[in-house]
N, C-alpha and C positions, 0 to 999 in steps of 0.2 A: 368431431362434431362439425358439419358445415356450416354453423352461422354461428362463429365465434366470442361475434359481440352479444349471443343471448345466454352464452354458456357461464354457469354456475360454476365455478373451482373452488370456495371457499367451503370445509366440508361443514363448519357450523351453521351457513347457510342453509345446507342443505338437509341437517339433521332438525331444521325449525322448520322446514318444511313439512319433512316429516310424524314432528310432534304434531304439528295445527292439522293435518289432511283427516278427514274424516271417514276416509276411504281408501282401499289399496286395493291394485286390480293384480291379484295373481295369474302369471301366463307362463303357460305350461305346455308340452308338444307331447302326443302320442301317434306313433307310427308316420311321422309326417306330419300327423294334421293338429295343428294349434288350438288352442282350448283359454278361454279367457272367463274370470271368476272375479266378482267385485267381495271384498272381504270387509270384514270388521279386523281390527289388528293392535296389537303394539309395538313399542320400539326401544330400544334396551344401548342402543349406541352401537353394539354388534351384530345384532339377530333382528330380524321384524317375527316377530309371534302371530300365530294365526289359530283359533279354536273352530272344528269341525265336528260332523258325525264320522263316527268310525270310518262307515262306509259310503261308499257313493262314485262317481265319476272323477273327483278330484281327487282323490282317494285312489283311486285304480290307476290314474294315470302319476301321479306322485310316485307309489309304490316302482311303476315300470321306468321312470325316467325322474330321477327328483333334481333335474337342473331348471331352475325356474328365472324368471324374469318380474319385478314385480313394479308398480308404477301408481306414484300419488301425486295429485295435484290439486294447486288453489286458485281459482279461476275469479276473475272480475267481470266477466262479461266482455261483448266487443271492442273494441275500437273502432268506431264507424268514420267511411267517407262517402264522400258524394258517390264514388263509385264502387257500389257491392265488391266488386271484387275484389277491389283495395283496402275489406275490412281485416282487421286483426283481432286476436283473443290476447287479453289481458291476461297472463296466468306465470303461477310458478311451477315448476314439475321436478321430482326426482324419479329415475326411475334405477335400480336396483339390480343388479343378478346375482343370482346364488342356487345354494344348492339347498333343499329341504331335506330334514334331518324330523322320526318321528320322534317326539319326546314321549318315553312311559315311565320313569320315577318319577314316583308323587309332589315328590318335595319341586321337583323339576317343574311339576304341572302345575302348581300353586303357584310359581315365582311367571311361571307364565301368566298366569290366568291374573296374578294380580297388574303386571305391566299394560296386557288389555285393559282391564277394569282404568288403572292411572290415565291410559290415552284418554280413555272419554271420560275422566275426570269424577272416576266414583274411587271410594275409599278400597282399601283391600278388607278383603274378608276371608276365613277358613272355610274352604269346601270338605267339606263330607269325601273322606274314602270312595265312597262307590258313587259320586258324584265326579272324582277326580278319576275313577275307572273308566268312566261311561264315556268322559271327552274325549276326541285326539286331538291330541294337540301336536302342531307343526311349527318346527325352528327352523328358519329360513337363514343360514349362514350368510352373509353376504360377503359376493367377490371382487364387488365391484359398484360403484355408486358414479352416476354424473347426474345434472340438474339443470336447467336451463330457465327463462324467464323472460318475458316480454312486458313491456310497459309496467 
């Protein structure tokens, strides 16, 4: 990391980051060309969880290449000075890489689906068999974590 002094090492730090972000941006590469995805998620301490449809463009390209990048952040707005260019953003960031993995036991899809649910602070519930057929769900193994933060 070239700016030391904004770098995050503490990994508790960085795992309340990722409890509080209300957002993850999954980034993915097919054939070269990069592919960037704003997701709903959860977070388990090892895995970030993500629920999809079957199929789709994120989907085809996961399938071909499931090494991923993934990136959350809590932002306060600028830091203003007299001169525009010497504003700053106030923010915290993790950002994440690993490898996606598709989850298809049920029991598997549940413990997912409930850690989503817990992030955005809804109780867990029982999904339905063919409710739990219909999701895909994706475990995002993570290989690697840094964090960063300014103001």
């Amino acid at each position: 990391m070239r700016r030391k002094d904004r770098e995050i090492t503490d990994r508790e730090e960085m795992e309340l980051i990722l409890q509080a972000a209300p957002v993850c941006r999954l980034a993915m590469a097919c054939d070269g060309e990069p592919y960037v995805v704003p997701v709903c998620f959860g977070y388990d301490k090892e895995s970030i969880f993500i629920h999809s449809a079957r199929e789709g463009e994120k989907i085809e390209i996961l399938r071909e290449n499931p090494r991923v990048c993934v990136e959350v952040d809590l932002t306060a707005g600028p830091i203003r000075d007299e001169n525009p260019c010497a504003w700053e953003m106030q923010y915290k960031s993790v950002i994440c890489r690993g490898v996606a993995h598709f989850v298809e036991d049920p029991n598997e899809k549940q413990k997912a689906l409930d850690c989503i649910l817990h992030h955005y602070g809804a109780e867990s519930r029982p999904f339905p068999e063919k409710e739990l057929q219909a999701v895909c769900i994706i475990r995002i193994e993570i290989t690697g974590m840094t964090g960063k933060k300014m103001g």
